[in-house]
C-alpha positions as CSV (number, residue, x, y, z in Angstrom):
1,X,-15.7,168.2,22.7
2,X,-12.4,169.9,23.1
3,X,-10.6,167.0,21.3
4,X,-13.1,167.2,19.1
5,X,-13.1,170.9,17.9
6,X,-8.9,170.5,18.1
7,X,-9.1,167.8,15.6
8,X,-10.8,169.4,13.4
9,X,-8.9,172.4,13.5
10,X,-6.1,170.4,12.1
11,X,-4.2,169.5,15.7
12,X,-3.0,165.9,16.3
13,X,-4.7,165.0,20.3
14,X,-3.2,163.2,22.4
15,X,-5.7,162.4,25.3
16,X,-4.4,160.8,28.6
17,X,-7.1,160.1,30.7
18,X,-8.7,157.3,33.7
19,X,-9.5,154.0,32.9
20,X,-12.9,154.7,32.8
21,X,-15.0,155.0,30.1
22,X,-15.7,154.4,26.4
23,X,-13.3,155.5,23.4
24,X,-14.8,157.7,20.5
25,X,-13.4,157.2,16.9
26,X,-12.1,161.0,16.2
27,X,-9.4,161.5,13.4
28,X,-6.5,163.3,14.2
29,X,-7.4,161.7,18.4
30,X,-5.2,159.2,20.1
31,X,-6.8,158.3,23.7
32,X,-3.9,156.8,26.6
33,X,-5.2,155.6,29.3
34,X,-4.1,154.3,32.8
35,X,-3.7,150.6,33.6
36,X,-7.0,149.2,34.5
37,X,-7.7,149.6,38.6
38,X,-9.9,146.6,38.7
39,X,-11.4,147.2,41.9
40,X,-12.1,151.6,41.3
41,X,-15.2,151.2,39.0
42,X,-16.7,154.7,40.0
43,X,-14.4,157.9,41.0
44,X,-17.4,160.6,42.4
45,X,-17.5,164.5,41.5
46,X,-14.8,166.5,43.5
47,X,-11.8,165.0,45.6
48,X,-11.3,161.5,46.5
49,X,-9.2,159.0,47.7
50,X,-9.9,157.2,44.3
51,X,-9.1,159.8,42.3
52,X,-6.2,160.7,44.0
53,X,-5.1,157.2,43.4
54,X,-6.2,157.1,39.8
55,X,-4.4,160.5,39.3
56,X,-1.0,158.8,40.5
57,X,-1.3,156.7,38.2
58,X,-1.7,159.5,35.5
59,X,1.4,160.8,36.6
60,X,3.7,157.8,35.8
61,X,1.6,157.7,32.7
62,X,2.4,160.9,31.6
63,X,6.4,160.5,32.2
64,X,5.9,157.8,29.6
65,X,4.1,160.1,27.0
66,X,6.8,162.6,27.5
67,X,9.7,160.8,27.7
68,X,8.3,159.2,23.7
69,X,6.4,162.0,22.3
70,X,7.2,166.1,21.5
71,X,4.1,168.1,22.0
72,X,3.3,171.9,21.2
73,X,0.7,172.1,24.5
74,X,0.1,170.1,27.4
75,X,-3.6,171.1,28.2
76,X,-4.2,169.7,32.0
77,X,-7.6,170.0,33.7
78,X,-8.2,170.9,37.4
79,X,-5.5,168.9,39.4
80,X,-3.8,167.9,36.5
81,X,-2.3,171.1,36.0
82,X,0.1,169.8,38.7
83,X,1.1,166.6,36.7
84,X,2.2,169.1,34.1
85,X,4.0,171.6,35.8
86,X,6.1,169.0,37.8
87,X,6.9,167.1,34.7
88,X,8.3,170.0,33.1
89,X,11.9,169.1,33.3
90,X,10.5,166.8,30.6
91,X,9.1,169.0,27.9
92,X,9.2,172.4,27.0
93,X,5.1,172.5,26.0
94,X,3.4,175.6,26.7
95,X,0.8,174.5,29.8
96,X,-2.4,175.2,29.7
97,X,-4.3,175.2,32.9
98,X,-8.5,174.1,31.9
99,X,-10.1,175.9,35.8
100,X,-13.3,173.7,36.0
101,X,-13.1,175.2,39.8
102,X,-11.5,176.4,42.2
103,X,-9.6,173.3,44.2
104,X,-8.9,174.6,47.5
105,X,-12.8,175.5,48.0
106,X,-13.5,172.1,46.5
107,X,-11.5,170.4,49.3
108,X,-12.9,172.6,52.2
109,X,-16.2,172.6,51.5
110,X,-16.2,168.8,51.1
111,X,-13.8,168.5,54.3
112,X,-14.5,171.0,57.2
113,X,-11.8,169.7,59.2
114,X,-8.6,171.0,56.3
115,X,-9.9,174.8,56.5
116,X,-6.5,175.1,59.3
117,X,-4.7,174.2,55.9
118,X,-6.4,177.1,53.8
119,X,-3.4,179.2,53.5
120,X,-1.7,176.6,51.6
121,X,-4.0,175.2,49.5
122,X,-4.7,178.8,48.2
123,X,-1.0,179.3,47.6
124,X,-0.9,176.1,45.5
125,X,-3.9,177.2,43.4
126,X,-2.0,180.6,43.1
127,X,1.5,178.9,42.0
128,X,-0.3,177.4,39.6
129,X,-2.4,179.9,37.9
130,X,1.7,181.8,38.5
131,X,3.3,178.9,36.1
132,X,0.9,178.0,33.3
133,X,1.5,179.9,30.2
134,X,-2.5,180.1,29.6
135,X,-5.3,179.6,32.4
136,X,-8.9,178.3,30.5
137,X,-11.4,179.1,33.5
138,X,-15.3,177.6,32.8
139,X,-16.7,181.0,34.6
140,X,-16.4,184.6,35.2
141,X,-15.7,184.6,39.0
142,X,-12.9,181.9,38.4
143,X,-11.2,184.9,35.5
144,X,-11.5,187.1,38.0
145,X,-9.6,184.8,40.2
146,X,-7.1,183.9,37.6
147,X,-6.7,187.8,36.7
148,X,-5.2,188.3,41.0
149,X,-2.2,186.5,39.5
150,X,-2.6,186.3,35.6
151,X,-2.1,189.2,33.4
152,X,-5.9,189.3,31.4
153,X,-4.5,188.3,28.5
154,X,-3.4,185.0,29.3
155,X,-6.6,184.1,30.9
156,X,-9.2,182.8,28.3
157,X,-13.0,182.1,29.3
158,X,-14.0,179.2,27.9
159,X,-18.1,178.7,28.7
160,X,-19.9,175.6,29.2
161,X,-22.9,174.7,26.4
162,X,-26.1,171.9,26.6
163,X,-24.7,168.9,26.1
164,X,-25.9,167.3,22.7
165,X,-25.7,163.4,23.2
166,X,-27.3,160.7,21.4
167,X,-29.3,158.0,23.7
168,X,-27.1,154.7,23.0
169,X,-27.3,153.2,26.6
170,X,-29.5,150.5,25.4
171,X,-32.1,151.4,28.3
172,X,-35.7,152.4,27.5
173,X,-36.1,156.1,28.5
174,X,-39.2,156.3,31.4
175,X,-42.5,158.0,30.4
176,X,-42.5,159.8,34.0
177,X,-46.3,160.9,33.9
178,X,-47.3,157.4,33.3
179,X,-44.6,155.8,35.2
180,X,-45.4,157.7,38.5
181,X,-48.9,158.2,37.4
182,X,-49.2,161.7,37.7
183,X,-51.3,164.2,36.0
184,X,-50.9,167.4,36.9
185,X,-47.1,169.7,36.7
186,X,-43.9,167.8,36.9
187,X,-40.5,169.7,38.5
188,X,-37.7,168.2,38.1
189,X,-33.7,168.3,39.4
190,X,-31.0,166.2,37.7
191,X,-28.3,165.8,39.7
192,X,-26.3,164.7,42.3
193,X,-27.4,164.8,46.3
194,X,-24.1,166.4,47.8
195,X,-25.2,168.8,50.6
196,X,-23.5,171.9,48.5
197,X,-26.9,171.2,46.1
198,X,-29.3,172.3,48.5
199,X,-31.2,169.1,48.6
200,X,-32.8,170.0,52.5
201,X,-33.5,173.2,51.1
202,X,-35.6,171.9,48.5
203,X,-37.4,169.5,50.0
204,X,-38.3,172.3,52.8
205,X,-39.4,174.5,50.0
206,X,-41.3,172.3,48.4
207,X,-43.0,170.6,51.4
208,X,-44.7,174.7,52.1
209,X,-45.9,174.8,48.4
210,X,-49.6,174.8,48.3
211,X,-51.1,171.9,47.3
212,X,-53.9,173.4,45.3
213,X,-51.0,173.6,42.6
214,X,-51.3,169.9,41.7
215,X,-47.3,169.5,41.5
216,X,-45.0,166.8,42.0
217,X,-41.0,166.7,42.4
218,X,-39.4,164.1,40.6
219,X,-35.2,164.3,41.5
220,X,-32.9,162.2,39.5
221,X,-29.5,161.5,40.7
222,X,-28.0,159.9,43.8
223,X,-26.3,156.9,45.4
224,X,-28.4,154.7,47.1
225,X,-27.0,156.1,50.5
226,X,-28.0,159.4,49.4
227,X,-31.5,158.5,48.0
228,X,-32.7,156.7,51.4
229,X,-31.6,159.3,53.1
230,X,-33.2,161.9,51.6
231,X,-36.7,159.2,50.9
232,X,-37.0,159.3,54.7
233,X,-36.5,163.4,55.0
234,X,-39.6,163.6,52.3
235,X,-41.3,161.2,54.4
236,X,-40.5,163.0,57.6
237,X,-41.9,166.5,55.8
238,X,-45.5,164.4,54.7
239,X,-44.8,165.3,51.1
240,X,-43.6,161.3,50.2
241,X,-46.7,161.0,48.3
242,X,-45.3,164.0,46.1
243,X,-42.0,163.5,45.4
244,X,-39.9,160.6,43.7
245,X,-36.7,159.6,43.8
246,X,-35.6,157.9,40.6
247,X,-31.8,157.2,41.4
248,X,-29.6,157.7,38.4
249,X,-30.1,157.4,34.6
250,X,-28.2,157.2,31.8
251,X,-26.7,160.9,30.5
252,X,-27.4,160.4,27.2
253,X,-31.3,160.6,28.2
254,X,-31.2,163.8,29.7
255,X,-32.6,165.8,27.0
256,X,-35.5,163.1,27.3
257,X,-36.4,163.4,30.9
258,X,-35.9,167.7,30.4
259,X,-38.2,167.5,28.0
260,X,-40.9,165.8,30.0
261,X,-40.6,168.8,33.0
262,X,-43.2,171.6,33.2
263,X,-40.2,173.5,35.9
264,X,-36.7,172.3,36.0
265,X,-35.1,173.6,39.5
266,X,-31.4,173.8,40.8
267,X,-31.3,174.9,44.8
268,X,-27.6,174.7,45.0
269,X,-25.9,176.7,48.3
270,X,-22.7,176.9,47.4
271,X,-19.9,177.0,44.2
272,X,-18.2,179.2,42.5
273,X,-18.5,177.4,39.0
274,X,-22.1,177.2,37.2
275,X,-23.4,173.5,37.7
276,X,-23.3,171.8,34.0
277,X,-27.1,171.1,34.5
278,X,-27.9,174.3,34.0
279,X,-26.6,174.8,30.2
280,X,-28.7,171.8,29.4
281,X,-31.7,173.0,31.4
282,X,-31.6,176.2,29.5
283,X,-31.6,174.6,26.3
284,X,-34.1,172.6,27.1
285,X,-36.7,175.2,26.7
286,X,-38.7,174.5,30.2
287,X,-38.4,177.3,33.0
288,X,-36.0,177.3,35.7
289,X,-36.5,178.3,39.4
290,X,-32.9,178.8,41.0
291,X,-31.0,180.4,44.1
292,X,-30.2,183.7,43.9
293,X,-26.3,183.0,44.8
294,X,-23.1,183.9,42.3
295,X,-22.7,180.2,41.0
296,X,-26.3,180.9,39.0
297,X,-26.3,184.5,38.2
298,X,-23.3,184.5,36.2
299,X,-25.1,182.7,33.8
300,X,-28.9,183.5,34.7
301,X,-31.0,186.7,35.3
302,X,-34.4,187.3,35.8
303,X,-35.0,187.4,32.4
304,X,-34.3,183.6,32.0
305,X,-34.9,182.1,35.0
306,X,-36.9,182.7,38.7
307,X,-34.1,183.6,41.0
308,X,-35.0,183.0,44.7
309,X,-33.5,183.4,48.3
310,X,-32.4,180.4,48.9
311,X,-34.6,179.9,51.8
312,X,-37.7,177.5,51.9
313,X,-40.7,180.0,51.8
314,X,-38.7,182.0,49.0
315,X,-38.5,178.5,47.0
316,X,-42.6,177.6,47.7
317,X,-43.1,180.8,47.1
318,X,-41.3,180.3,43.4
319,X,-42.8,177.1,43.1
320,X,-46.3,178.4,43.7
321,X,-45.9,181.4,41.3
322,X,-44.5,179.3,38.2
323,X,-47.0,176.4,39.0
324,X,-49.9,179.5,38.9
325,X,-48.6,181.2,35.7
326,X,-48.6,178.8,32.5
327,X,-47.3,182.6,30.3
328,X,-44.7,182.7,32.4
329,X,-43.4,179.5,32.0
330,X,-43.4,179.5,28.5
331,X,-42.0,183.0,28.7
332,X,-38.7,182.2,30.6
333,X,-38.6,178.8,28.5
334,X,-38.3,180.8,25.3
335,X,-35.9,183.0,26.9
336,X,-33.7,180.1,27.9
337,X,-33.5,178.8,25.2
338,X,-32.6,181.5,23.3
339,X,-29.4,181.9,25.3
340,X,-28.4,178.7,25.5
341,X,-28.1,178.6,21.7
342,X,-26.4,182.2,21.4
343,X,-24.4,182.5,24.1
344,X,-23.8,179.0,25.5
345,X,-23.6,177.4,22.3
346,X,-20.9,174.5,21.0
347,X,-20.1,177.0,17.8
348,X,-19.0,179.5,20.4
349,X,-17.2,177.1,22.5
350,X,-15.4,176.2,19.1
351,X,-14.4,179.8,18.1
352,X,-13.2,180.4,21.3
353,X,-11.0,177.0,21.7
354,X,-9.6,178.0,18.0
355,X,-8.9,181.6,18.5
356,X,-7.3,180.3,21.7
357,X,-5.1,177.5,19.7
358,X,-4.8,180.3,16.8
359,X,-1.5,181.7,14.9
360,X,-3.3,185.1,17.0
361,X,-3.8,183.6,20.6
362,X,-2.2,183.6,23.8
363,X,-0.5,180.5,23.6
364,X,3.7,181.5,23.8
365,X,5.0,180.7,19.7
């Protein structure tokens, strides 16, 4: 979407990314990719060794780009801001640093064993919020990061919005009620099953929701290691019979399966950025039970969403009151809603990508 609204701003794109994925036909858009890695056919959220390996490869790929082409503005997203930086003996772009999240907490919270290198890490993120010309973070508590080392006015926040896809995966979308054949309320989490979600959590919470509310969990998301895992903690809390695990489907059917929720949930522990789910759950128009922790509020309030302790009798507790109160569903859906398509909307998102890209912006002349 960023090429996108660039392209039709008038800018000539340049996109170098993984080998990965499916071109789009978008005037004004070339798309560079890396040479095939035959045997990487999946790089996971956050760091990894395939990633790191894919990202190498990005590297050499952009000396090549460089060394043919003059651009205005490298824009480099989360560790590629690296790639740019060290390659500037090369160019004399202005940088643009895209902050989907903060790096260093990325690594530790995913490794335990490289907190003795926090000190570090931090100073890398720090040199390069120091060296790009502009920083783009996705979320408030990542500005106020940026602003420890950025003047304000060279740090831009650039907000996530639903994601508006069309279904072309070719795969028939699943009517859940009659799939699972369930009849009473449906709560649903899209995602995937990393322990920073709160996957325990919910499955706790849920297994201490009283089962006069006729509810049933359906999670979708999840590597096969992840879904038998977790099938045999549901079956270990005797709520099995409750709660399905679908495994993953295709994005593009999101809105599909959102729309067939009566309570959409997100028990996430830990982050500092707001998980994408939650622009699309908004939109969607269904109510949202969520943790009470910084990664949701910045987005949600009480207004638009149950916030909970992110304990399990705070969750049941959630669960049973939305489950209870059909006018307060509908009135936290309508609310949602409302601010997905205000606030978190893709106008918005454009207006803020073309003011920063404008004659006006921060971007050095």
């Amino acid at each position: 979407m960023l090429a996108k609204t660039l392209c039709e701003a008038g800018h000539h794109v340049d996109l170098l990314t993984f080998h990965l994925g499916e071109d789009v036909a978008i005037a004004g858009l070339r798309i560079f990719r890396i040479p095939r890695l035959w045997f990487i056919r999946r790089i996971p959220i956050g760091f990894s060794m395939a990633k790191l390996l894919c990202d190498l490869c990005l590297f050499f790929s952009l000396l090549r780009r460089l060394a043919r082409e003059q651009y205005d503005v490298v824009h480099a997203g989360e560790e590629s801001v690296f790639l740019a930086l060290a390659t500037r003996f090369l160019h004399r772009a202005c940088v643009v640093y895209d902050m989907d999240s903060s790096m260093p907490d990325q690594l530790r919270e995913k490794w335990i064993g490289l907190r003795f290198l926090s000190y570090p890490l931090d100073a890398l993120e720090r040199l390069a919020l120091k060296r790009a010309d502009v920083v783009v973070p996705v979320c408030q508590q990542l500005v106020d990061r940026a602003c420890q080392v950025k003047a304000p006015e060279q740090v831009v926040l650039l907000e996530d919005f639903a994601l508006a896809v069309d279904d072309n995966s070719g795969q028939p979308v699943d009517r859940l009620r009659q799939l699972l054949s369930v009849s009473g309320l449906l709560a649903l989490y899209v995602g995937n099953l990393e322990p920073y979600q709160g996957l325990d959590l919910l499955l706790a919470g849920f297994a201490r929701v009283d089962p006069q509310c006729d509810l049933s969990l359906v999670l979708i998301g999840g590597s096969p290691a992840d879904l038998a895992d977790y099938q045999a903690k549901a079956s270990s809390l005797g709520i099995s019979q409750r709660v399905y695990f679908l495994g993953p489907r295709p994005v593009s059917q999101l809105n599909d399966y959102l729309s067939q929720a009566d309570i959409l949930v997100s028990p996430r522990l830990k982050g500092v950025n707001t998980p994408m789910k939650i622009f699309s759950y908004l939109d969607s128009g269904r109510p949202i039970i969520a943790t009470d922790i910084s990664s949701h509020t910045q987005v949600l309030d009480p207004g638009c969403a149950l916030l909970v302790d992110p304990t399990p009798d705070a969750l049941a507790q959630g669960f049973n009151q939305l489950a209870a109160d059909q006018s307060l569903r509908q009135t936290l859906g309508q609310a949602g809603q409302s601010l997905a398509r205000t606030r978190f909307s893709f106008s918005r998102f454009q207006a803020t990508v073309n003011e920063l890209y404008g004659e006006s912006g921060p971007l050095p002349g």
